[in-house]
C-alpha positions in Angstrom: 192.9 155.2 90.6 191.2 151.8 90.8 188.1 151.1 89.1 186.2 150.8 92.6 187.3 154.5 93.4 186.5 155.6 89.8 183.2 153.9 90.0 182.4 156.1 93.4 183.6 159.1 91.9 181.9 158.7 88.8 178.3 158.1 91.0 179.3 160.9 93.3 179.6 163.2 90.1 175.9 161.9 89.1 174.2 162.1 92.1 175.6 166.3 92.4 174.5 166.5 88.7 170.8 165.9 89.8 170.7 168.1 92.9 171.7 165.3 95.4 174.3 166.6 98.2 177.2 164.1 99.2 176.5 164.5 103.0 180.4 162.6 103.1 182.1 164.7 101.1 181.0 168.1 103.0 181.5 166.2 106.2 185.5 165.3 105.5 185.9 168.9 104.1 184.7 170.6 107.5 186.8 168.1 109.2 189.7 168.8 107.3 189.5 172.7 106.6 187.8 173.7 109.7 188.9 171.8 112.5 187.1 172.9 115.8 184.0 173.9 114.2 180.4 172.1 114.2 179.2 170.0 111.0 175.6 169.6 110.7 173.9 166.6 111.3 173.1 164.8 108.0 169.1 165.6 108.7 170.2 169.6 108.8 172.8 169.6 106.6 169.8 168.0 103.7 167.4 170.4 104.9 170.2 173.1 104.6 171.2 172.3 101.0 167.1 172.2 100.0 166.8 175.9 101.3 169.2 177.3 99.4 168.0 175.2 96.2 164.5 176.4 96.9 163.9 178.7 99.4 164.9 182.4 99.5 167.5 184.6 100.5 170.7 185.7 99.2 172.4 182.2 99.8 169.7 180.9 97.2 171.2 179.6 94.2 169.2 180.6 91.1 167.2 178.4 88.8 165.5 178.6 85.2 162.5 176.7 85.8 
């Protein structure tokens, strides 16, 4: 791996540390696993990953504080 690959990884792995979705990522997995299928626009996809941080539901993923 060279260092500029390691160097994104490395920042990708921060950035889902801290709560940030990786828009890219999730875009080349739909692509990839389900061909055919609609990905979300970057604006819904956000909005998307925020409601099931912090809104409710069953999809919500659970927090201490």
């Amino acid at each position: 791996m060279r260092w500029r690959e390691a160097l994104a990884q490395a920042a990708s792995t921060a950035r889902l540390m801290v709560g940030v979705p990786d828009y890219q990522a999730y875009a080349a997995h739909r692509a990839r696993e389900h061909p055919g299928e609609p990905i979300l626009s970057p604006e819904a996809f956000v909005a998307e990953r925020a409601e099931r941080r912090f809104g409710s539901g069953p999809d919500r993923i659970g927090r201490c504080c």
